[in-house]
Each structure stands twice: as C-alpha cells, then as structure tokens.
Biopython code that builds the backbone (N, CA, C, O; Angstrom):
import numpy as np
from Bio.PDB.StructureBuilder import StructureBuilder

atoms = [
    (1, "UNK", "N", (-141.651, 64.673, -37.611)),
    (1, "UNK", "CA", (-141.358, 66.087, -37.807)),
    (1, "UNK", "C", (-142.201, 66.905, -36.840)),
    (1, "UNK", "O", (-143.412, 66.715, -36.723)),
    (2, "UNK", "N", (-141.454, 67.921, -36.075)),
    (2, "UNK", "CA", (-142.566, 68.719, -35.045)),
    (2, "UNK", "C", (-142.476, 69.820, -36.045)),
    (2, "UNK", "O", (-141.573, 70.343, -36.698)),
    (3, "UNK", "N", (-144.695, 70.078, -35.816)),
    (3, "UNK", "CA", (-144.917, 70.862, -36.631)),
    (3, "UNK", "C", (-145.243, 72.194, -35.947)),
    (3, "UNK", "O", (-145.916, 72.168, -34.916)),
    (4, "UNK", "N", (-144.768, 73.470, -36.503)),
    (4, "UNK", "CA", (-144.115, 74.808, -36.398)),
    (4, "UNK", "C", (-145.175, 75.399, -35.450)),
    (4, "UNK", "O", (-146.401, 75.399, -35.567)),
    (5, "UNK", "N", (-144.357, 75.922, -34.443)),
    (5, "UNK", "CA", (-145.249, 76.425, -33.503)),
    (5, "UNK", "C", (-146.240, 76.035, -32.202)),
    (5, "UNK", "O", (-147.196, 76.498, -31.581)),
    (6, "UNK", "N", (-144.996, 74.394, -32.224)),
    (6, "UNK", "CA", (-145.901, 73.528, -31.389)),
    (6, "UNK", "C", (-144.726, 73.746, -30.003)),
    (6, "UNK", "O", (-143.919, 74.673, -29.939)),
    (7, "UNK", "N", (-144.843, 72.934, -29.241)),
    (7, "UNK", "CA", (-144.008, 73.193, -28.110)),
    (7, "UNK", "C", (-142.537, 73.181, -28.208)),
    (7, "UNK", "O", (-142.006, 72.758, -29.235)),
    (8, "UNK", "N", (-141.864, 73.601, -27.248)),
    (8, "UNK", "CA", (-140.451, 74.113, -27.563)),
    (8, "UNK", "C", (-139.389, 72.571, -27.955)),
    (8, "UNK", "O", (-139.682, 71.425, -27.614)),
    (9, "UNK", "N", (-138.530, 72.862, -28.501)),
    (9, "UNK", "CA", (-137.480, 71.370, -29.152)),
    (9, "UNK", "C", (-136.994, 70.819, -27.636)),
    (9, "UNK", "O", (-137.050, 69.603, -27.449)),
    (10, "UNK", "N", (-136.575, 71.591, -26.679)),
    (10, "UNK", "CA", (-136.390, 71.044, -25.874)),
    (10, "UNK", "C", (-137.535, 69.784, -24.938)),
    (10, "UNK", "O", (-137.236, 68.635, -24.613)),
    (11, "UNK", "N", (-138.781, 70.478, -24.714)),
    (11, "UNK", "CA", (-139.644, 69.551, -23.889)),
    (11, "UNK", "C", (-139.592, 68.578, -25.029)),
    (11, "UNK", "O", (-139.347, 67.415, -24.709)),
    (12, "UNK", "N", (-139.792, 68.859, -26.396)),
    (12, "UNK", "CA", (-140.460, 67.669, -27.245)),
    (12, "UNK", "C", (-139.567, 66.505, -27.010)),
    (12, "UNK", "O", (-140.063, 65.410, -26.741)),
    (13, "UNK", "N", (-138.114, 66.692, -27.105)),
    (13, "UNK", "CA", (-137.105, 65.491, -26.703)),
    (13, "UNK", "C", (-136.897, 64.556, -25.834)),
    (13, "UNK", "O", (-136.181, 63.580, -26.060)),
    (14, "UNK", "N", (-137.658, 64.824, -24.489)),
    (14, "UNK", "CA", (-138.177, 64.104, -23.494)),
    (14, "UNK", "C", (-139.388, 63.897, -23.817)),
    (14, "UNK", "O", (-140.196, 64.770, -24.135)),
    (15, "UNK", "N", (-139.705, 61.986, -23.712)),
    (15, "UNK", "CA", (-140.710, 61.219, -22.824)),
    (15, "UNK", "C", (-141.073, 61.616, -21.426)),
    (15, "UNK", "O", (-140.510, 62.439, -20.704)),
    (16, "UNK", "N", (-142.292, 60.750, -21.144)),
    (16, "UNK", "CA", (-142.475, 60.656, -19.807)),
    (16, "UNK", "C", (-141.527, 60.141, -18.914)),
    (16, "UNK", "O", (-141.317, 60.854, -17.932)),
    (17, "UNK", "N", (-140.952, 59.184, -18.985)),
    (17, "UNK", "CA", (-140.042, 58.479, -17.976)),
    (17, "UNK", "C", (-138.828, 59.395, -18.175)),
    (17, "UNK", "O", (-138.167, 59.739, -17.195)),
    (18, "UNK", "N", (-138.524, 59.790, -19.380)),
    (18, "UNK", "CA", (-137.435, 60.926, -18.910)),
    (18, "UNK", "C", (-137.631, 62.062, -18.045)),
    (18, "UNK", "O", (-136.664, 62.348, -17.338)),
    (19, "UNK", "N", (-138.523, 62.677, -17.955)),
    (19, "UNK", "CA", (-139.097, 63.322, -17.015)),
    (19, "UNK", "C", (-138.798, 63.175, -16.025)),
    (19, "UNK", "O", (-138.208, 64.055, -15.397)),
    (20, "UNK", "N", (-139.217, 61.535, -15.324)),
    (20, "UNK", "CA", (-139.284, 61.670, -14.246)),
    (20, "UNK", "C", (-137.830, 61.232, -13.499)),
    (20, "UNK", "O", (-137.520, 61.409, -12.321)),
    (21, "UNK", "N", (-137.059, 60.614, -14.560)),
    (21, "UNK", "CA", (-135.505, 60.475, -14.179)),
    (21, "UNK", "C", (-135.141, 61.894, -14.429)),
    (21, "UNK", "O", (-134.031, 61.962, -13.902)),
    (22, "UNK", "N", (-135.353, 62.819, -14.813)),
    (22, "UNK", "CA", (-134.823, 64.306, -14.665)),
    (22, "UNK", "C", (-135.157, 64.577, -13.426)),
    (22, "UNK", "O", (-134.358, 65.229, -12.755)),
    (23, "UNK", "N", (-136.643, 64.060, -12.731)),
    (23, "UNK", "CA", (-137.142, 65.217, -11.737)),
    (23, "UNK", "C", (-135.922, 64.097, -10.493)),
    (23, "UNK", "O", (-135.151, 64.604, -9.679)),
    (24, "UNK", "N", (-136.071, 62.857, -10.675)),
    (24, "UNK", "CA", (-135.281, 62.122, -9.253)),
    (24, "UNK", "C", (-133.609, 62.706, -8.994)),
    (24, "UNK", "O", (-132.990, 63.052, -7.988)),
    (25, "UNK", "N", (-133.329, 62.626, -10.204)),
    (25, "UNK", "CA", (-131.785, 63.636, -10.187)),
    (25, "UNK", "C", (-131.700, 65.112, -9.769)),
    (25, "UNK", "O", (-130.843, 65.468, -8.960)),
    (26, "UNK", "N", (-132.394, 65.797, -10.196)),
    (26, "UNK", "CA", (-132.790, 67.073, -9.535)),
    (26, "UNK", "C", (-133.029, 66.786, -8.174)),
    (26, "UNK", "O", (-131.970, 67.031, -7.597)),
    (27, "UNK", "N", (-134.224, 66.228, -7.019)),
    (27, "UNK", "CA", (-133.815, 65.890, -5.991)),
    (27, "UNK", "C", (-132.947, 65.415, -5.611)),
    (27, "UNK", "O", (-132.330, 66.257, -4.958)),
    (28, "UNK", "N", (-132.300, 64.211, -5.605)),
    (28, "UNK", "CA", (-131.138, 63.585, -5.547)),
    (28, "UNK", "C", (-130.054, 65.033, -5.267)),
    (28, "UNK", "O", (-129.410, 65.276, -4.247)),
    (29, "UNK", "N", (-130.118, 65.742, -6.387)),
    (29, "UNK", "CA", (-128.809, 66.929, -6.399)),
    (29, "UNK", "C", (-128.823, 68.115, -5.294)),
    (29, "UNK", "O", (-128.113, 68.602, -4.415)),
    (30, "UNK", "N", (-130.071, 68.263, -5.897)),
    (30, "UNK", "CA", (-130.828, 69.684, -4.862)),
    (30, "UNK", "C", (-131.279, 69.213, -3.408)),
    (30, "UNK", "O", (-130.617, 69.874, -2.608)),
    (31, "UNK", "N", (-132.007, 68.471, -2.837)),
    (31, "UNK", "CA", (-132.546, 67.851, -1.972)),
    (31, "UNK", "C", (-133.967, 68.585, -2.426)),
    (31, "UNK", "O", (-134.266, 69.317, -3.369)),
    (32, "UNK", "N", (-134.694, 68.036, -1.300)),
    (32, "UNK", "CA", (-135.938, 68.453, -1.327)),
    (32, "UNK", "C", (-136.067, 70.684, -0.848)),
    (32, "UNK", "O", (-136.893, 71.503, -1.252)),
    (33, "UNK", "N", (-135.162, 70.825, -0.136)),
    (33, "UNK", "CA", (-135.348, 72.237, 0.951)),
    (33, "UNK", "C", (-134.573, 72.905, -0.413)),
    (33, "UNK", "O", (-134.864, 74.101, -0.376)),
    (34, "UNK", "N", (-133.847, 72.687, -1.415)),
    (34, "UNK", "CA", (-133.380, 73.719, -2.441)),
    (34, "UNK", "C", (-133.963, 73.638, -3.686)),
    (34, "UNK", "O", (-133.516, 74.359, -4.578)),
    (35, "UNK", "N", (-135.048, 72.754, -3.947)),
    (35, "UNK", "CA", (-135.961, 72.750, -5.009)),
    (35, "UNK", "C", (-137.068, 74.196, -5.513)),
    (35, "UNK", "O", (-136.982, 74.801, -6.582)),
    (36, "UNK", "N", (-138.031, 74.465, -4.424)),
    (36, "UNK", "CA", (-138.418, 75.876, -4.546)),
    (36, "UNK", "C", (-137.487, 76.966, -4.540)),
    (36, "UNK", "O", (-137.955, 78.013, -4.987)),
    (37, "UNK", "N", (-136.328, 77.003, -4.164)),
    (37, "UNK", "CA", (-135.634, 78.320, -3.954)),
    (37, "UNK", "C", (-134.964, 78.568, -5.772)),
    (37, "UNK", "O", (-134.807, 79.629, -6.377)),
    (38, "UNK", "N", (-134.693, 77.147, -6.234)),
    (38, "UNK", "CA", (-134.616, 76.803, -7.462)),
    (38, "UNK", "C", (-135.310, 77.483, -8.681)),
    (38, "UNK", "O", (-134.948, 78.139, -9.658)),
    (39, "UNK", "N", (-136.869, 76.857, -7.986)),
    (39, "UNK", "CA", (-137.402, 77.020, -9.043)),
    (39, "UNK", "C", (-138.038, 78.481, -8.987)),
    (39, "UNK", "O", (-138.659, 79.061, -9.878)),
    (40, "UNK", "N", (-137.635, 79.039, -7.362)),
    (40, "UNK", "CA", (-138.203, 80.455, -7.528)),
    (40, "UNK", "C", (-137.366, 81.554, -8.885)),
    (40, "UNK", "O", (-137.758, 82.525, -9.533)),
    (41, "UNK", "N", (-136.088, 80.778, -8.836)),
    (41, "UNK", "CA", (-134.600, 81.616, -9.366)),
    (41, "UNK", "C", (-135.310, 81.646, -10.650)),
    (41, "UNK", "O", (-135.694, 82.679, -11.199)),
    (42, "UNK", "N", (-135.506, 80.113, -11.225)),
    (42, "UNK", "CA", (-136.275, 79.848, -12.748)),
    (42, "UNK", "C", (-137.045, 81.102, -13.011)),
    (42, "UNK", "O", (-136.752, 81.951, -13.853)),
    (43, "UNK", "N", (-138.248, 81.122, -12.045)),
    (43, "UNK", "CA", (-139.178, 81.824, -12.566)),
    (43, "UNK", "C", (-138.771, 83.187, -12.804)),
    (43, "UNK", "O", (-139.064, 83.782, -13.841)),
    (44, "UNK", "N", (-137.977, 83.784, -11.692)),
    (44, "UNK", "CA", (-137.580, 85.346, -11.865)),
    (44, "UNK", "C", (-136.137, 84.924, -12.838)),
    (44, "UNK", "O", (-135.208, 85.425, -12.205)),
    (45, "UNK", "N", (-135.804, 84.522, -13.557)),
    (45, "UNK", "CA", (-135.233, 84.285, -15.069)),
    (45, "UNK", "C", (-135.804, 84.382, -15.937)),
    (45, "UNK", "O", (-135.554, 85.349, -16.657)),
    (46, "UNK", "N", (-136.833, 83.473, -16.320)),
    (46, "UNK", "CA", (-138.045, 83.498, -17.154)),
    (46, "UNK", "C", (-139.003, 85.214, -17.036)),
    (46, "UNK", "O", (-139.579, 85.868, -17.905)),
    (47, "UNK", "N", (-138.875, 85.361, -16.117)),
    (47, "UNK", "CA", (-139.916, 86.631, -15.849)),
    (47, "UNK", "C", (-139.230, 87.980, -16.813)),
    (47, "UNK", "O", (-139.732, 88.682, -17.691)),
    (48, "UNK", "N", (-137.783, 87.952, -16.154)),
    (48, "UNK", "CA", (-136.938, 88.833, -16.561)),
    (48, "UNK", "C", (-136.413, 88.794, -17.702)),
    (48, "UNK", "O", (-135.471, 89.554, -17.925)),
    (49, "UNK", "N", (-136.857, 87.945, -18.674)),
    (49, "UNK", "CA", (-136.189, 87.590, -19.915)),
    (49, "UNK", "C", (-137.722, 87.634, -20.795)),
    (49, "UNK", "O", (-137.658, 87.760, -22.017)),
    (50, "UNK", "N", (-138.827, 87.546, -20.249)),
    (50, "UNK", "CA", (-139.752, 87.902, -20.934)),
    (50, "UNK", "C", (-140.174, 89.328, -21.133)),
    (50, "UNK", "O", (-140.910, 89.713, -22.041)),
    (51, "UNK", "N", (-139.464, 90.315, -19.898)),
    (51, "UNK", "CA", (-140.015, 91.811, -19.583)),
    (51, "UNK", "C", (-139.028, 92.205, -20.794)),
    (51, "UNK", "O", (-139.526, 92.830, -21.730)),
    (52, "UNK", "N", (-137.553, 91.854, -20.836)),
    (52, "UNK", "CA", (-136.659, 92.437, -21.874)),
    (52, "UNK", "C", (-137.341, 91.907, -23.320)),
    (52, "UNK", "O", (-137.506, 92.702, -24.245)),
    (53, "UNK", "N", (-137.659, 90.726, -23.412)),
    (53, "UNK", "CA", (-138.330, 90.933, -25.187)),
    (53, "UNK", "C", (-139.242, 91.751, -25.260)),
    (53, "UNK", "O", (-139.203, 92.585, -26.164)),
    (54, "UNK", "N", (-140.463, 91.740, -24.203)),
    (54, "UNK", "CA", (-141.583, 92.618, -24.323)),
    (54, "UNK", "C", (-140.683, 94.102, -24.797)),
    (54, "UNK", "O", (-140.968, 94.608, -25.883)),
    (55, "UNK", "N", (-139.517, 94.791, -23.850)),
    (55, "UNK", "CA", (-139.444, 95.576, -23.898)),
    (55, "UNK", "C", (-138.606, 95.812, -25.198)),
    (55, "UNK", "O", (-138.442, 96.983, -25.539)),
    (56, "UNK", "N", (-138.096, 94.882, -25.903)),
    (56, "UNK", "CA", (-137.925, 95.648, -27.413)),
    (56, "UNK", "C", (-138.644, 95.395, -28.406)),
    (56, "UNK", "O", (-138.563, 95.947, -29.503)),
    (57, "UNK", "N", (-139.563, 94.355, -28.016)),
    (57, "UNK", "CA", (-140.268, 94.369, -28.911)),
    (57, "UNK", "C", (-141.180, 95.626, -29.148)),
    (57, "UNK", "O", (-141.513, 95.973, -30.281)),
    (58, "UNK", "N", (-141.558, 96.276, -28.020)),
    (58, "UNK", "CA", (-142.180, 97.868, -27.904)),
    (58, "UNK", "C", (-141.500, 98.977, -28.432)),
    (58, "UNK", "O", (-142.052, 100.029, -28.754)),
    (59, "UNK", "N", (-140.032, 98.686, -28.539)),
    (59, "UNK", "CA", (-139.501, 99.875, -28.794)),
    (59, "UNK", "C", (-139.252, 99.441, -30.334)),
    (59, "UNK", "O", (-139.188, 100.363, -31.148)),
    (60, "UNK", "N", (-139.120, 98.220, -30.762)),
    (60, "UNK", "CA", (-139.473, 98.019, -32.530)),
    (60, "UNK", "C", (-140.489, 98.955, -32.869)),
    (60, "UNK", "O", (-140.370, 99.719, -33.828)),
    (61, "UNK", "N", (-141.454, 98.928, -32.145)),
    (61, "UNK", "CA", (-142.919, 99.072, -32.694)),
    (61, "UNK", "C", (-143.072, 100.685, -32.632)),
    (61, "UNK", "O", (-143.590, 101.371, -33.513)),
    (62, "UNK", "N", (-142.564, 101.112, -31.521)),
    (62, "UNK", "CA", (-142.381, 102.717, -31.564)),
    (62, "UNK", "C", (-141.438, 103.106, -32.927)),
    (62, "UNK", "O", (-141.744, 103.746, -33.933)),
    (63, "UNK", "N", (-140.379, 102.561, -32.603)),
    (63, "UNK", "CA", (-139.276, 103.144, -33.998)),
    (63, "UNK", "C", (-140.115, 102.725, -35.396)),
    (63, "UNK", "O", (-139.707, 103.246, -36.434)),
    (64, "UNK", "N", (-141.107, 101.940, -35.468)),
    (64, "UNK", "CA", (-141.733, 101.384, -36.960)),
    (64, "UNK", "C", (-143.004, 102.853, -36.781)),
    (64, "UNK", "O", (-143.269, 103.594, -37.727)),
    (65, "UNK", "N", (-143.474, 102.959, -35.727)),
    (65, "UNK", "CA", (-144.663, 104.338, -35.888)),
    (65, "UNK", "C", (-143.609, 105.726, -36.160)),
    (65, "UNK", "O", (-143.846, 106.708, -36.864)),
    (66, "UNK", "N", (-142.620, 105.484, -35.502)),
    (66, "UNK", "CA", (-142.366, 106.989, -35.993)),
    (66, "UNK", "C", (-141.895, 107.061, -36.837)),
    (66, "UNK", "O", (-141.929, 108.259, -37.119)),
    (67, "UNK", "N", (-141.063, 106.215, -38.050)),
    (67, "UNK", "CA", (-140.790, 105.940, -39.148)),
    (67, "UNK", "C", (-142.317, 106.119, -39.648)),
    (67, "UNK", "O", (-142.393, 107.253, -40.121)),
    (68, "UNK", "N", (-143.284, 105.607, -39.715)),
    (68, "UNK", "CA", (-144.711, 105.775, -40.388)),
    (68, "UNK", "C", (-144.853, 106.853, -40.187)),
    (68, "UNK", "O", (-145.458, 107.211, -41.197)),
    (69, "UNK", "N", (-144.725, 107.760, -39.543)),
    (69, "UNK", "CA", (-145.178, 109.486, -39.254)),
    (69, "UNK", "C", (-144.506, 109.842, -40.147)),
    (69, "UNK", "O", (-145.069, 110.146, -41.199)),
    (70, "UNK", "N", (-142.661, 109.952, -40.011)),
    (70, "UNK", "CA", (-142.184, 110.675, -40.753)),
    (70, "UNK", "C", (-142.361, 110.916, -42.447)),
    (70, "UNK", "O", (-142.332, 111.890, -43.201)),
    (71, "UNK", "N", (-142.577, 109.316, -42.594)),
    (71, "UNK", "CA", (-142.809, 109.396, -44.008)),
    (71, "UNK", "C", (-144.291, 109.840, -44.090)),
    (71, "UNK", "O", (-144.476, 110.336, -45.201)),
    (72, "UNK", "N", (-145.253, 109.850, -43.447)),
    (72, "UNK", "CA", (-146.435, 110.743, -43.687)),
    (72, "UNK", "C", (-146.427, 112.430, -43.848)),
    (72, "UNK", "O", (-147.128, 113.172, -44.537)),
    (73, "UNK", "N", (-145.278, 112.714, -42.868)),
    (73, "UNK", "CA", (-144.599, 114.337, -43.307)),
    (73, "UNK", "C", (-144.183, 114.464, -44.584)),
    (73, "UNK", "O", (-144.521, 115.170, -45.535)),
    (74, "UNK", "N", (-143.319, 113.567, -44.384)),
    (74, "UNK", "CA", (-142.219, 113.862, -45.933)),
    (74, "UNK", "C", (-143.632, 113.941, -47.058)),
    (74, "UNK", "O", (-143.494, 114.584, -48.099)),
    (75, "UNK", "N", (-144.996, 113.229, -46.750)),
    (75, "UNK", "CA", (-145.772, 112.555, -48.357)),
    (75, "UNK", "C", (-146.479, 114.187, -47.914)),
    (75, "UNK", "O", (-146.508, 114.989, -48.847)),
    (76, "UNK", "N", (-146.790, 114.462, -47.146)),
    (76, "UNK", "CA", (-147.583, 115.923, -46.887)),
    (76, "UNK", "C", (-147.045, 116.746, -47.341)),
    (76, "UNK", "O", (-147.748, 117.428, -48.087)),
    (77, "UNK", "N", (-145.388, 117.240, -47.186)),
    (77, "UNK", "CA", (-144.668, 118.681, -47.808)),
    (77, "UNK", "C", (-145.067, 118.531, -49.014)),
    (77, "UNK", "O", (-145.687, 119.386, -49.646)),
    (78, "UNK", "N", (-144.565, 116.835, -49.646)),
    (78, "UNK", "CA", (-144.147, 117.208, -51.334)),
    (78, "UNK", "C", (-145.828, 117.449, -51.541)),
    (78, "UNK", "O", (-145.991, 118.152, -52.539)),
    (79, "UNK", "N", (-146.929, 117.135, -50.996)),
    (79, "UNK", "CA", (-148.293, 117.736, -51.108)),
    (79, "UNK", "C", (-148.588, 119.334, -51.298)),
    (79, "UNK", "O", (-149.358, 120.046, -51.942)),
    (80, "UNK", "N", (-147.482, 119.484, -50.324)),
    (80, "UNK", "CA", (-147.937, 121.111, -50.041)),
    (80, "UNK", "C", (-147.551, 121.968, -51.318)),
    (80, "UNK", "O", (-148.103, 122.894, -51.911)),
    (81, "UNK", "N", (-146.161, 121.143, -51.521)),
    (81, "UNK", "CA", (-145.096, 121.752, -52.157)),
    (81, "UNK", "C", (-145.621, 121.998, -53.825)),
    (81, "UNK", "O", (-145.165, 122.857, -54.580)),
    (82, "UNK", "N", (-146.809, 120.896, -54.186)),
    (82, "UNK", "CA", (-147.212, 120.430, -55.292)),
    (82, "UNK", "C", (-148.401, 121.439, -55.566)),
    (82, "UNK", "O", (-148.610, 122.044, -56.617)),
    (83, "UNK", "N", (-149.217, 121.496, -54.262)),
    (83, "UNK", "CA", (-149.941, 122.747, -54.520)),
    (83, "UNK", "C", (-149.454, 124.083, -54.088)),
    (83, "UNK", "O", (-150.299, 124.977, -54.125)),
    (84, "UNK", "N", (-148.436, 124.351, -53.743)),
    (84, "UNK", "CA", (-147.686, 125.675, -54.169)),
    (84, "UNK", "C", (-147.405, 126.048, -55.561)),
    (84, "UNK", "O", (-147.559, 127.155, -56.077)),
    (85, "UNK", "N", (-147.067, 125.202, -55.977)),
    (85, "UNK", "CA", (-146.317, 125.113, -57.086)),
    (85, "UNK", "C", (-147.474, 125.697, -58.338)),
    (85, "UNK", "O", (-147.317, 126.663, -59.084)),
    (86, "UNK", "N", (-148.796, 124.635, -58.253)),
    (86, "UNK", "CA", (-149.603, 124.536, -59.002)),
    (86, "UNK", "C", (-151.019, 126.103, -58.846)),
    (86, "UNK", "O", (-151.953, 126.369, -59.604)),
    (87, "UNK", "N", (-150.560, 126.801, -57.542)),
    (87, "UNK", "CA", (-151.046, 127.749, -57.415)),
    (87, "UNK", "C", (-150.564, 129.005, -57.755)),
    (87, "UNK", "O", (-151.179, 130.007, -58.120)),
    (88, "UNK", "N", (-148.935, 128.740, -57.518)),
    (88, "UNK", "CA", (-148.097, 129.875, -58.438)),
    (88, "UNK", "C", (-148.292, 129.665, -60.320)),
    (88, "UNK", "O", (-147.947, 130.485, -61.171)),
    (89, "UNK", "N", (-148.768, 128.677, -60.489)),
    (89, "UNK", "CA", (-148.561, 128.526, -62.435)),
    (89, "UNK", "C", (-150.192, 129.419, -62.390)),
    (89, "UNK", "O", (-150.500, 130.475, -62.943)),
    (90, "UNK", "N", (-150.684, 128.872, -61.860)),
    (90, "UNK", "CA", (-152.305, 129.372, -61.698)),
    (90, "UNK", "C", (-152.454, 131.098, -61.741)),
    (90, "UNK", "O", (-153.256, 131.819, -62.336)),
    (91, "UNK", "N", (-151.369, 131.391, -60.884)),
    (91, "UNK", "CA", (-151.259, 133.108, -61.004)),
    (91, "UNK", "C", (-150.868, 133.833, -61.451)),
    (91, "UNK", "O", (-151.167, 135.026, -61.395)),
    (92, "UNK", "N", (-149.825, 133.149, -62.214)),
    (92, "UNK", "CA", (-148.953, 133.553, -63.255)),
    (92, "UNK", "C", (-149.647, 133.521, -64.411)),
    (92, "UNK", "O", (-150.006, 134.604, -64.873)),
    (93, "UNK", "N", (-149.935, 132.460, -65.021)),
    (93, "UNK", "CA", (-151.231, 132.815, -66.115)),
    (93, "UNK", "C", (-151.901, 133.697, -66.657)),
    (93, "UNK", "O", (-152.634, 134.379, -65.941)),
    (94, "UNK", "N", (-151.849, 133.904, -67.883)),
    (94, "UNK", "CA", (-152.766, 135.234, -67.578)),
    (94, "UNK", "C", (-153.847, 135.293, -67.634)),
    (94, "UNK", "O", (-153.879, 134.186, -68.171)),
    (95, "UNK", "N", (-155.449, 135.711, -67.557)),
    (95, "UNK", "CA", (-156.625, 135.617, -67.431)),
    (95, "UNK", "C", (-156.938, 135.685, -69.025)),
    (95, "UNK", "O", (-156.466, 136.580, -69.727)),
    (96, "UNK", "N", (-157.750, 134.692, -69.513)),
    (96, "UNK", "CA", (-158.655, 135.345, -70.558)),
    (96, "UNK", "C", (-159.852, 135.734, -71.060)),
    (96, "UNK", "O", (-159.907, 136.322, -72.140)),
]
sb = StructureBuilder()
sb.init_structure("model")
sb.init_model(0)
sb.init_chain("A")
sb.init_seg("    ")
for serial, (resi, resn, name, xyz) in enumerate(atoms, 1):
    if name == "N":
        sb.init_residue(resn, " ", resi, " ")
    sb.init_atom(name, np.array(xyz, "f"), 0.0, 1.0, " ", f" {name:<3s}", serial, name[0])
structure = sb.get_structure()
C-alpha cells in the first residue's frame, strides 16, 4: 500500500530497470538532439500548470478573506444595531 503523500502513483509503478527501458525508448524515438528541446517543453508545462494552481489557489484564499470581512460587517451592524436599540430603551425610560 503507498502511504498518503508519498511520491506520485505514477513514478511509484516503475522499478529501476523500467526506468531505464523508458529512458532507451525515449532515445531510440527522440534521438539524442530532440531530448532537451523535449524536456525543455516538459518543464515550461510543468511550470505553467504550477503558476495556474498557484493562481487559484490565491484567488480561493482572497474570495475566503473577503467572505471573512463581510461577515465581520454583517457581526458589527447587528452590534451597532443592538446598541442603538439598547440606547433608545435607555432614553425612553423614565428617570427615577
């Protein structure tokens, strides 16, 4: 059983020797002169697919703060609203 949070399902499924029959087929396919241009593509994939989670994961986090504000407004009026309220009974009263 791979335990949670360990490396991705894919690498875990390959051995070593699979590896390296992956990497001889990859040459074999690519040659040697289209391997970096390859793996440059990989990386600006990977790059660009990490900037888009970053970037919603930021905008989760904005929409969760301003949700936390608003409901800090909303808890402040009915505050205000509570000592309005409790300052009008206060004046209304009559003195004794």
């Amino acid at each position: 059983m791979i335990a949670p949070h360990s490396s991705p399902v894919f690498l875990s499924l390959f051995g070593g020797e699979d590896w390296i029959v992956i990497l001889v087929v990859v040459i074999l396919l690519f040659g040697g002169r289209k391997i970096p241009e390859l793996m440059k593509g990989i990386g600006k994939g990977v790059r660009e697919f990490n900037d888009a989670k970053d970037n919603v994961k930021n905008q989760m986090e904005e929409g969760m703060k301003e949700k936390d504000k608003d409901q800090e407004i909303k808890e402040l009026k009915q505050q205000l609203q509570q000592q309005k309220e409790t300052t009008a009974i206060a004046q209304d009263s009559p003195n004794k």
